[in-house]
N, C-alpha and C positions, 0 to 999 in steps of 0.2 A: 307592677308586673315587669318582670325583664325585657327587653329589648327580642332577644334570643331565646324561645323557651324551650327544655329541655326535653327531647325526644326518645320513645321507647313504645314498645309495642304489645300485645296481649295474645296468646295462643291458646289453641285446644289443641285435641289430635286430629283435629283437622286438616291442623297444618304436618302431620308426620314429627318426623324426628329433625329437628330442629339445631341447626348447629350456631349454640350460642355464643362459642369466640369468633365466627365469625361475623354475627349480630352483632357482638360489642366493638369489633374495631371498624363496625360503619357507622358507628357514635351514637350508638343508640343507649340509655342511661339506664334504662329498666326495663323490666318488664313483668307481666301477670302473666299467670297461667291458671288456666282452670284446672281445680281441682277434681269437684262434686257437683253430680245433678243430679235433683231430690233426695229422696231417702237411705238409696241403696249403691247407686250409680257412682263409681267414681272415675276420670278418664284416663284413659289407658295410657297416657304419655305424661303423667303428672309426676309421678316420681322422677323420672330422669328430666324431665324440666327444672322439677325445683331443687335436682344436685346440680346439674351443667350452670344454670344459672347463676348460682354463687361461684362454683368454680372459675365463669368466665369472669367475673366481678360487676355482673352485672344487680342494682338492686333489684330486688324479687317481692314480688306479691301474690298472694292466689286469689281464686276466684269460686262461689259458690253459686249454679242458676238455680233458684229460687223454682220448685214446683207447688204450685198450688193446693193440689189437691191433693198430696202428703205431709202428713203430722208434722207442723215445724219443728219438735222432737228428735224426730228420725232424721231432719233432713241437718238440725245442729247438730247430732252425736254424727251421722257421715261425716260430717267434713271435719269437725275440730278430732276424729278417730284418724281424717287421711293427711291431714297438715301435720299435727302433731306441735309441738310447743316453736314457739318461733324465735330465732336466732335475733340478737342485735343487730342491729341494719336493715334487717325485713321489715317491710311495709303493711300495713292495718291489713287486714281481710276485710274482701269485698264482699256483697251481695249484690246477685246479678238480678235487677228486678225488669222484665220486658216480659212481653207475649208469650206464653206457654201453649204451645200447638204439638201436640203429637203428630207422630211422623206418618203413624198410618191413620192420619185424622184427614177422609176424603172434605169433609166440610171445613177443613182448615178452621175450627171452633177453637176460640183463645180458653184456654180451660181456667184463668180468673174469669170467665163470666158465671161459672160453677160455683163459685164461693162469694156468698151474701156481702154485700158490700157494708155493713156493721163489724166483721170478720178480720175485714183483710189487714186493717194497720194492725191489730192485737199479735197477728201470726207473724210479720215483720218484725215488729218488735221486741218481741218473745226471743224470734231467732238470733236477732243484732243481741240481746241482753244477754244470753244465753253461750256465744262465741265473745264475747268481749269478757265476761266470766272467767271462764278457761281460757283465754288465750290471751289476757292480760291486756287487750286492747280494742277499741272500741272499730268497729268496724264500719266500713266506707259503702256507699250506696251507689251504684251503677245502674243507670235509668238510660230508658232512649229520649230524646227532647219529645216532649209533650205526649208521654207515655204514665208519668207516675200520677199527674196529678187527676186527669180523669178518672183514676183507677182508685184512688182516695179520697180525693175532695179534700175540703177542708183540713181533714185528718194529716194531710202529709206534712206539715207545718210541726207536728209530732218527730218527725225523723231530720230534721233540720241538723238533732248536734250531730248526727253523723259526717263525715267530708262529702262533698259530689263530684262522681266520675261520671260526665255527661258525654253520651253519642249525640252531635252531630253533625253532619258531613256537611261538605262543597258549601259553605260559610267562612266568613271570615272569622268570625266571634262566636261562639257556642248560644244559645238563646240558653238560659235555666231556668227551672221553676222558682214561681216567686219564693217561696220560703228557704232560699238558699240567696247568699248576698254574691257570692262567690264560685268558683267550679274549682276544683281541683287538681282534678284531670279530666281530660278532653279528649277522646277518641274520635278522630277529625276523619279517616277515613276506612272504610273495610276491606279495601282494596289497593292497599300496599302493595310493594314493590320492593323486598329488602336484603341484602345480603343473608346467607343464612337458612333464609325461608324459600320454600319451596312455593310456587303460589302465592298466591292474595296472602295477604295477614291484614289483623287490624293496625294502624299507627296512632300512637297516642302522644300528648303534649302533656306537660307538666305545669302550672301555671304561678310557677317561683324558679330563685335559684337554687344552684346544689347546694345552698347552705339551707335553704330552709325545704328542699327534699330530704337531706340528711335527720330534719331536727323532726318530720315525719316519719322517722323511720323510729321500730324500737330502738329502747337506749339499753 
């Protein structure tokens, strides 16, 4: 691992409209944006992310959160319908896999406790199998530390060939699930500070050099 590792950050429309030149000349190297959430959903700021982003030179990735309790079907035709075929230099598509709580959910009920736990790696992996397909590339898994494996068990040891982008903050070294030797990327805090962005963003690390972020990217 490098001495220096490479920095860039991840948005929704959370974060508004996002001015990515001047993201990239406070050396930030990449970054994701969300695309799609579940089936139908896709975010309102994703299109002009994923053109500013290339314009600015920054490398780009998108991002899919993963709803439970919609047809992994629906939820791969959304996103590989809202990304569309991806450019050389773009980075694998993610799946965002964490807590799924509805917004007007007063019991803050994670809505994977709604789906049988025999279930849950087939529909994972269906969607990974299924955007790697079309999209020509195999897609990268985005967990929060110590969120995937209770949620799988044993099973997650199945999603291993994917890369891992692990959350965890105020650490020095990211903890990962055993069946990962490695992390890939590292979103180390949610509460950034960064040229460009309006507000908290998340920040993220890369955990190579730009030769071998590059040799991650399509060719």
């Amino acid at each position: 691992m490098p001495d220096t590792l490479i920095e860039g950050i991840d948005v929704s429309s959370n974060q508004g409209e996002v001015d990515w030149g001047t993201v990239a000349r406070a050396g930030k190297a990449f970054g994701f944006a969300r695309a799609t959430i579940g089936g139908h959903q896709c975010d309102p700021q994703f299109v002009a992310n994923w053109q500013r982003m290339s314009d600015a030179g920054i490398i780009r990735g998108a991002y899919h959160f993963f709803w439970p309790l919609t047809p992994w079907q629906d939820q791969a035709e959304n996103f590989i319908k809202t990304v569309g075929a991806l450019n050389p230099g773009d980075l694998p598509p993610v799946l965002d896999l964490e807590e799924a709580i509805p917004k007007s959910s007063a019991s803050k009920r994670d809505a994977w406790e709604d789906v049988p736990a025999d279930q849950r790696p087939s529909i994972i992996r269906n969607w990974l199998d299924a955007v790697e397909q079309a999209l020509s590339m195999r897609p990268m898994i985005y967990t929060r530390q110590n969120f995937i494996e209770p949620l799988l068990g044993d099973e997650v040891k199945t999603l291993a060939t994917s890369g891992l982008w692990i959350a965890h903050y105020k650490v020095a070294q990211p903890s990962t699930p055993s069946s990962w030797t490695s992390w890939t990327f590292w979103q180390y805090s949610e509460t950034g500070s960064v040229d460009g962005v309006h507000g908290d963003v998340d920040c993220d690390r890369f955990g190579g050099s730009q030769y071998d972020l590059q040799n991650l990217t399509k060719s």
